[in-house]
N, C-alpha and C positions, 0 to 999 in steps of 0.2 A: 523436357524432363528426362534423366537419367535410368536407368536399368539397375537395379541394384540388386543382386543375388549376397543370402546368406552361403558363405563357402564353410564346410566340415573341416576343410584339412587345416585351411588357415585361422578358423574362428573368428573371422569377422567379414562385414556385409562389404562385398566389391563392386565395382562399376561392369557390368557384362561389357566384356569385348571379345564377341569371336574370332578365333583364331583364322579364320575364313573371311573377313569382311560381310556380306550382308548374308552367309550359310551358315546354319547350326548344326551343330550334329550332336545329337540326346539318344541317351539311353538309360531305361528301365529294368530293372531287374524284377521279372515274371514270374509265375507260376512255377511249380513242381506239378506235375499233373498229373496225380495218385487219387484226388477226392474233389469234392467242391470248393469254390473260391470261396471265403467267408467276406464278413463285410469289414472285417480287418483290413484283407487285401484291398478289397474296393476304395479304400482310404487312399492305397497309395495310385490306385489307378485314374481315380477320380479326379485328384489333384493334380497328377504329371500330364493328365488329359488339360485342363486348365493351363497348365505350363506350353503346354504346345500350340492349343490354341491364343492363347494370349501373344508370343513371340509372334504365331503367323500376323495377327492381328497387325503388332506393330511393325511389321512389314519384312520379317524376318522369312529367309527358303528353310522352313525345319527340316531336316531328316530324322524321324524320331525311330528307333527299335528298340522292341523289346523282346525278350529273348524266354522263348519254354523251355523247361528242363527237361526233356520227354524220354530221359534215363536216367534213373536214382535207385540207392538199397530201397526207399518209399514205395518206388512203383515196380519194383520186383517183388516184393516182401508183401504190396497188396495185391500182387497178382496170381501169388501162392495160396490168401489166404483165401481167393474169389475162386482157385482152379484155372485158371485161364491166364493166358499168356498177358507179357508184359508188354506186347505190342497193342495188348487189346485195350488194359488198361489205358494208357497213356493216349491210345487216339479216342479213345470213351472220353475221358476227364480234361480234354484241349479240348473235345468240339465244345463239351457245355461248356468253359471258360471264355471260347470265342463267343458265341452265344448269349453271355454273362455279358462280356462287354457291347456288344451292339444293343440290348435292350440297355444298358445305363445310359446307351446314346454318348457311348466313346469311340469317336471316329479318327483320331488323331495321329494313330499308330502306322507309320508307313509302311513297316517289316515286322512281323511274327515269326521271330529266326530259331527253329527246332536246332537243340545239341546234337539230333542226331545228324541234321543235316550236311555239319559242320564237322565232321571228324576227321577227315582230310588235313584240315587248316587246323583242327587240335594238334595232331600227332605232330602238323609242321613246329609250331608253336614248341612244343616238348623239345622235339631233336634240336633248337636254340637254343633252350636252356640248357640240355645237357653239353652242347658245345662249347659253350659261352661260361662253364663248371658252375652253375647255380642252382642245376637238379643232376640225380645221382640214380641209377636203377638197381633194386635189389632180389631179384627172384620172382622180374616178368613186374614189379612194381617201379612205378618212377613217381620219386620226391622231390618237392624244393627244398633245398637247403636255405631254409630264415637265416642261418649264421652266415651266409655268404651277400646277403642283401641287408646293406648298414640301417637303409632309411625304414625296416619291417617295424611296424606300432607307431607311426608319425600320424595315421589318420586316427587312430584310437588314441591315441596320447599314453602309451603305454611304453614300457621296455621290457626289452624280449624277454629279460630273467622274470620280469612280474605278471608277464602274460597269461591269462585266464585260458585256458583252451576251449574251442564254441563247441556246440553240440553237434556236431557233425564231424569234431577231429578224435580218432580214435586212438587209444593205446595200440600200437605197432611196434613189434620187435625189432621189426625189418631199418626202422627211421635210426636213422644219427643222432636225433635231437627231437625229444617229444613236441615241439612247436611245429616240424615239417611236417608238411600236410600235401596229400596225395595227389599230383596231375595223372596218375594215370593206373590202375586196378590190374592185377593180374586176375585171368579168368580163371574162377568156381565151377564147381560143376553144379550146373544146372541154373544156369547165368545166361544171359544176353553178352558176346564178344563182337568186336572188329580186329581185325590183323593188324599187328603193328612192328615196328622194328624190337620189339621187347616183348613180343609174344600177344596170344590171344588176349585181348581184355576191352577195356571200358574207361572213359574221360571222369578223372575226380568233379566235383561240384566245381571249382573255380574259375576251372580253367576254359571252360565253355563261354564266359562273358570275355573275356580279354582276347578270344581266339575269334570271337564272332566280329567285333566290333575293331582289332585289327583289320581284319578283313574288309571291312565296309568303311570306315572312317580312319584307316592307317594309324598310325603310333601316337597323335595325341587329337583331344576331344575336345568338346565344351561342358558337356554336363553331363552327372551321372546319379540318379537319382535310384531312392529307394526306401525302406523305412528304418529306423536308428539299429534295429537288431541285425543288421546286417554289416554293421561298420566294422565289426569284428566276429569274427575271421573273415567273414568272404572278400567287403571290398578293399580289406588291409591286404589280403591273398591277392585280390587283383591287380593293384598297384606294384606288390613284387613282383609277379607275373611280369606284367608290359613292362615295366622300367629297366627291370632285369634284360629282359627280349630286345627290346628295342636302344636302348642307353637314352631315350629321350624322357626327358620332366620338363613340368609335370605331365603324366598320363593324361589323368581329366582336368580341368581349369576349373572345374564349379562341381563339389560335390553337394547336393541338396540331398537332408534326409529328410524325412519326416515322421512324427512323433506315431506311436501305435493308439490303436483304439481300445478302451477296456471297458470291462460290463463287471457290474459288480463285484469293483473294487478290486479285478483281475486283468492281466492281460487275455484279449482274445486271443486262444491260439486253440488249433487242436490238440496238443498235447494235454491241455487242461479240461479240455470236454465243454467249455463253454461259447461256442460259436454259435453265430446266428450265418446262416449260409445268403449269398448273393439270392439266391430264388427263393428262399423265403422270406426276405424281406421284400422283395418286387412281389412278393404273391400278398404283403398286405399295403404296401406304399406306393408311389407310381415312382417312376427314376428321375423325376426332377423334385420331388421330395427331399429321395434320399440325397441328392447329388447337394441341394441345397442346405441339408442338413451337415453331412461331409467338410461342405465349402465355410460354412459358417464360423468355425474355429482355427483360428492362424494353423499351419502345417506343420510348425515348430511346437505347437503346444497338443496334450493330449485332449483326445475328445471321452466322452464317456456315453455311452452308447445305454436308451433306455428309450422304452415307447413313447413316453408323455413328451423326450425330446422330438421324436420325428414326429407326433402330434402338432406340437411347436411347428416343427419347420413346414407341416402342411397348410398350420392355419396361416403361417406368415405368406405363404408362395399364393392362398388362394388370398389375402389379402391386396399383394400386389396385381393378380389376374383381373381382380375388382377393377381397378384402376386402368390398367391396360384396355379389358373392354369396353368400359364408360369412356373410353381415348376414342376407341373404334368406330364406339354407338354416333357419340358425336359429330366425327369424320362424316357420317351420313348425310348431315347434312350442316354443314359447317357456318361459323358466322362471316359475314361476308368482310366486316373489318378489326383489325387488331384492337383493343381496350388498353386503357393506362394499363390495369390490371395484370392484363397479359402480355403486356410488352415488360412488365417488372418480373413475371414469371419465367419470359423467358430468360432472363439474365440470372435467374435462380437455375434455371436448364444447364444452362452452362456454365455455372459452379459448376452443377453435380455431373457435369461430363468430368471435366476438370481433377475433380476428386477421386473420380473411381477411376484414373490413369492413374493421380498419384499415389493411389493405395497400391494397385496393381505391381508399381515402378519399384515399389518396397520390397522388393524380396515378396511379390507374387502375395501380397495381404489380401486373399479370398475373403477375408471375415473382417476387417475393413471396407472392402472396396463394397461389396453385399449390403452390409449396414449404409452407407451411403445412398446405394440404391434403394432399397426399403422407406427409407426417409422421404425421399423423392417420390416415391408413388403415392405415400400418404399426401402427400404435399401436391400431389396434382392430381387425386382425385379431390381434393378438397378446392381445388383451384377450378376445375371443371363444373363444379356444381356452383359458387360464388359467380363465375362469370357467364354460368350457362351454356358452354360451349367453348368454343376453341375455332380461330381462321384456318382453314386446309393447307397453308402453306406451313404456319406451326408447328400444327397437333401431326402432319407428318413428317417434318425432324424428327419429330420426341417421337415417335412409332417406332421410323426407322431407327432411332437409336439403341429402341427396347427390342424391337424385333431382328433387326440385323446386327448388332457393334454387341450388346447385352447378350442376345443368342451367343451368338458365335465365338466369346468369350468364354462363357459359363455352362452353355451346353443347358439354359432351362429359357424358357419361356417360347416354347416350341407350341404349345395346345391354342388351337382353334378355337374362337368364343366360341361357336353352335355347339361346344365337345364340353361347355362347363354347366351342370343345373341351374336353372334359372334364380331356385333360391337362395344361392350361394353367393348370389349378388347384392352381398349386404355392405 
């Protein structure tokens, strides 16, 4: 079976071929680390966790980063209104977000690559462009010039005169052309600087992903993930960036977005006051709940976020659990020979191996490949009770399938039978 990634830039589903032979190199776009992760974000972490893991799976060396903003007006502007420095904030709001991810049980992430770590390899990045006449400095500020880079709105599908400007590009006197958008801040007073050939100052938003990720995976990638409010301006800003820098296209070979989460009828976001934060949904769900809950709905399509759903996705997860430990119980003492029965089951086993590759093989169908599984558990607890048992050589493939190929995929069915109430084994 084939690899199929939905690509952003191209609009249609392609055969993955890394530019590396059997090495990936992925990258995520992270946190701003001003406040808590919401379960917005968790969507896109969840998922690209899935992406990583499934690649290792099919035998692929990932290198995945993702990269913290750990300088923004956000975590200046909250660290004014807290009294306390902007150092304070940003390593306050990274630990809980690292934090955040190891209780969802996302382990996938090779690099956690701080902007601040990286301002060397920014500033290099800059003095290209301006060499290269694609950025311009005005009074300790330096801009891209959009009008000097032909291919700016190919991943939006836009043109530059119709271009909407995002929430983060400001009205500046200083720009040539209100679409240029800032690599690099002249220093305020009473600001966070680094010394630069253009004076005291600070790395715009964009240019910290293209500057990180040159540096670790060179001038072009495999994949670059994130969620669709980011396709304009930042990762259309990215692609000017590298292509501009480097003269090589494409940058990325696979942009994957994925769709946002909304609650009533809105999108989550903090600007609208409606979020449900990562720790308060683990303070009432455990994180294969959620994660299953998350995984449930294609990545391309919106989820809509409400209790009675994660209610849903707990009763389905302890449904499946039913069935895994009636696998287990079994196991104890097992039948000593195969039945017609169970030799017809097991050629049902291996459909449903079968199927949840080729959902997976689709452009990453979490909410296909899941549904397949769910069916199958129903399908051999039902099978378990009809033949009474299961032979030891059998019932552990199908263990190891659920516990090792299933785990290691999906990041749930980690819990220990002795860890589930007894009455819940219905």
């Amino acid at each position: 079976m084939v690899l199929k990634i939905h690509d952003t830039l191209t609009g249609e589903k392609r055969e993955f071929k890394p530019l590396h032979g059997n090495r990936v190199y992925m990258f995520v776009c992270g946190p701003t680390v001003y406040d808590y992760s919401h379960v917005g974000h968790a969507r896109v972490y969840v998922f690209f966790d899935v992406v990583a893991r499934y690649l290792r799976y099919r035998g692929y060396s990932v290198f995945y980063i993702m990269n913290i903003t750990d300088i923004d007006d956000k975590i200046i502007n909250r660290a004014r209104e807290e009294g306390v420095s902007w150092e304070n904030i940003a390593e306050k709001y990274t630990k809980f977000f690292l934090e955040d991810m190891e209780k969802l049980n996302i382990k996938s992430v090779n690099l956690y690559a701080k902007a601040t770590e990286h301002i060397p390899e920014i500033i290099d990045q800059i003095k290209t462009l301006i060499d290269k006449g694609y950025a311009y400095e005005v009074n300790g500020n330096v801009y891209f010039d959009v009008r000097k880079f032909k291919d700016y709105g190919k991943l939006s599908k836009q043109r530059l005169e119709d271009l909407i400007h995002g929430a983060r590009v400001e009205v500046d006197p200083n720009k040539r052309f209100p679409a240029d958008f800032a690599l690099w801040k002249a220093w305020k007073e009473g600001e966070p600087y680094w010394e630069s050939p253009w004076g005291k100052g600070r790395p715009g938003w964009h240019i910290e992903d293209t500057a990180i990720t040159l540096t670790y995976f060179g001038p072009q990638y495999d994949i670059h993930g994130g969620g669709i409010d980011l396709i304009f301006p930042h990762h259309e800003c990215e692609i000017a960036q590298a292509e501009a820098a480097t003269g090589k296209k494409p940058f990325v070979r696979y942009w994957m977005h994925n769709e946002l989460l909304w609650i009533e009828g809105q999108k989550m976001s903090k600007s609208l006051g409606n979020i449900v934060t990562i720790r308060e949904a683990l303070s009432k769900h455990d994180f294969e709940t959620i994660r299953l809950f998350l995984l449930s709905t294609h990545y391309r399509r919106r989820i809509n976020y409400s209790e009675r759903l994660l209610k849903e996705a707990e009763k389905k997860l302890e449904r499946m659990y039913s069935a895994i430990f009636m696998l287990e119980e079994c196991l104890e003492n097992p039948l000593s020979e195969e039945t017609e029965l169970e030799r017809k089951f097991m050629e049902r086993f291996k459909l449903a191996m079968e199927k949840v590759i080729e959902r997976m093989d689709d452009d990453f169908d979490t909410s296909g490949a899941l549904t397949e599984v769910y069916v199958f558990m129903k399908e051999l607890k039902t099978f378990l009770m009809e033949n009474r048992g299961v032979t030891a050589e059998n019932g552990e493939k199908i263990l190891k399938w659920i516990r090792d190929d299933l785990s290691s995929i999906f990041g749930i069915f980690t819990r220990e039978r002795k860890k589930l109430p007894a009455e819940k084994l219905i």
